[in-house]
C-alpha positions, 0 to 999 in steps of 0.5 A, spaced: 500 500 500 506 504 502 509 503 495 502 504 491 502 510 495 508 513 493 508 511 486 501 515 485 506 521 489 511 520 484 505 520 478 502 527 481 508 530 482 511 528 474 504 531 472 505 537 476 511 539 473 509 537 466 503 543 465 506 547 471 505 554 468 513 555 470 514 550 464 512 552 458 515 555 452 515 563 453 521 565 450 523 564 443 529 566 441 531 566 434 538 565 430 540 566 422 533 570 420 534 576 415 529 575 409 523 573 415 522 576 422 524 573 428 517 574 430 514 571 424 519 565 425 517 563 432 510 564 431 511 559 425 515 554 430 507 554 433 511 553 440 509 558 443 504 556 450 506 549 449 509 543 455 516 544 454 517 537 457 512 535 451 515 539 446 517 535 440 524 539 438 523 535 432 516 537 429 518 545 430 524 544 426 520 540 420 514 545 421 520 551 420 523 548 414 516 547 410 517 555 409 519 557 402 524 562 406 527 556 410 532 551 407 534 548 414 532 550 421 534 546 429 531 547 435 533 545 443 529 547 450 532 550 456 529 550 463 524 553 465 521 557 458 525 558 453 525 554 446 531 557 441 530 556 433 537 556 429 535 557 422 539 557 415 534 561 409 535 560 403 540 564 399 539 566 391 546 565 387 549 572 387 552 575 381 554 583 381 553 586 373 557 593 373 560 595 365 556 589 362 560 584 366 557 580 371 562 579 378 562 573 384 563 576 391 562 574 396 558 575 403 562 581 406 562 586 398 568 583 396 569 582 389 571 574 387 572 575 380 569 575 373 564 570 371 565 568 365 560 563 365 552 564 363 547 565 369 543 560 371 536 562 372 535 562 378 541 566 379 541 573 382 544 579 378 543 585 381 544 590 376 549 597 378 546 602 374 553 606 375 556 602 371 562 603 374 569 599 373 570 594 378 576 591 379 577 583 383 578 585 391 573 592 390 568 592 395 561 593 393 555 595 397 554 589 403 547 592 404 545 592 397 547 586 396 543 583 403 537 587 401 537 584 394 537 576 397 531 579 401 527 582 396 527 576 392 525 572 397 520 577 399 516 581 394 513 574 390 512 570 397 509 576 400 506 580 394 505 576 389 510 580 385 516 578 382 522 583 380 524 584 372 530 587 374 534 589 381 538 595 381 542 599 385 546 606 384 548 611 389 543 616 389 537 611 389 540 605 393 536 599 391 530 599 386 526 594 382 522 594 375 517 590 374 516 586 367 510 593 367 515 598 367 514 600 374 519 602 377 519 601 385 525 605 390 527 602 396 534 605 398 536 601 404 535 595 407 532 601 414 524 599 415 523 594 410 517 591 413 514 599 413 517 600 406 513 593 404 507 595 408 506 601 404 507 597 396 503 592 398 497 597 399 498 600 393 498 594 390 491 591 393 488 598 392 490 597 385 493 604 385 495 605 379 504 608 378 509 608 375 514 610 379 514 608 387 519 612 392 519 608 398 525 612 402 522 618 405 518 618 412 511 620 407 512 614 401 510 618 394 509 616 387 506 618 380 503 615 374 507 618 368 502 615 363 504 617 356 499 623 352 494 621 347 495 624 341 488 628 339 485 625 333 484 629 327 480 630 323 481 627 315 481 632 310 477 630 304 
């Protein structure tokens, strides 16, 4: 009788500690996102609010991993709450096109070499606009280029819209066409979410523009239609 009391004891204070309110997942604390916000990644984990004794690291890393942003995702557990997610997104091939010639670099803006060979199609080329002769160890724009692997992941994911080309200068920063001639200026990489934000309204309101500036606290844009030309009358 003693030893059934003792292991019912054993069984009350396992369930205890198992939905103890001290033992659920409140922390989540996210590595590796650029491309997606920490906060849209721990929400995707759907961990949040769950047993971290039941809590299936296995099941929240496949879960992560079904985004089209997330080529590889890890998650471990630490008492009492906390839940840490290590992500790997995915990264376009990068290619830097300045002069008419396509560059490798790398990571830090390091110019690798010219690249002799045609891109793939799922090869990003962000196009400098300045045109300027660059030479194997210059560097260029780092933020640029983060900015570049971000858009192309964002803007069909999120908006449904996929740039004809990305292009970069140093008066604009970045800015994208679209296969309508429309012309959409981002600059920096600074209040991306805002910046999408407001492209993304336009978008749904169905706003019509030519070009789009992103980068002033009060976006604007303008729609510069071509004129008709007046019909005239036949002379008989």
């Amino acid at each position: 009788m003693a030893s059934l009391v003792l292991l019912l004891a054993a069984l009350g204070g396992l369930l205890y500690v198992g939905l103890a309110p001290r033992f659920v997942v409140r922390t989540i604390d996210v590595e590796g996102a650029e491309a997606m916000r920490a906060d849209a990644v721990a929400e995707l984990s759907g961990a949040r609010g769950q047993s971290i004794w039941m809590l299936d690291t296995a099941q929240v890393a496949a879960k992560l991993k079904a985004s089209a942003y997330i080529e590889d995702a890890r998650a471990s557990v630490a008492l009492p709450d906390k839940l840490t997610i290590v992500v790997s997104e995915r990264r376009p091939e990068l290619r830097w096109q300045s002069g008419g010639a396509l560059y490798l670099v790398d990571a830090s803006g390091r110019v690798l070499d010219k690249d002799a060979t045609a891109p793939l199609s799922n090869t990003l080329v962000i196009e400098d606009a300045s045109n300027r002769a660059i030479q194997p160890n210059d560097h260029v724009d780092t933020d640029a280029l983060a900015l570049g692997r971000v858009l192309s992941l964002r803007l069909p994911a999120e908006l449904g819209l996929r740039p004809a080309h990305i292009s970069w200068d140093l008066g604009r920063g970045m800015y994208i066409s679209t296969a309508d001639n429309r012309t959409i200026i981002f600059g920096t990489s600074n209040n991306l979410d805002e910046k999408l934000a407001v492209l993304g309204t336009l978008l749904n309101d169905g706003t019509a523009f030519t070009m789009l500036d992103l980068r002033p606290s009060t976006p604007f844009y303008r729609n510069d239609v071509p004129e008709q030309a007046t019909p005239t009358a036949a002379t008989p």
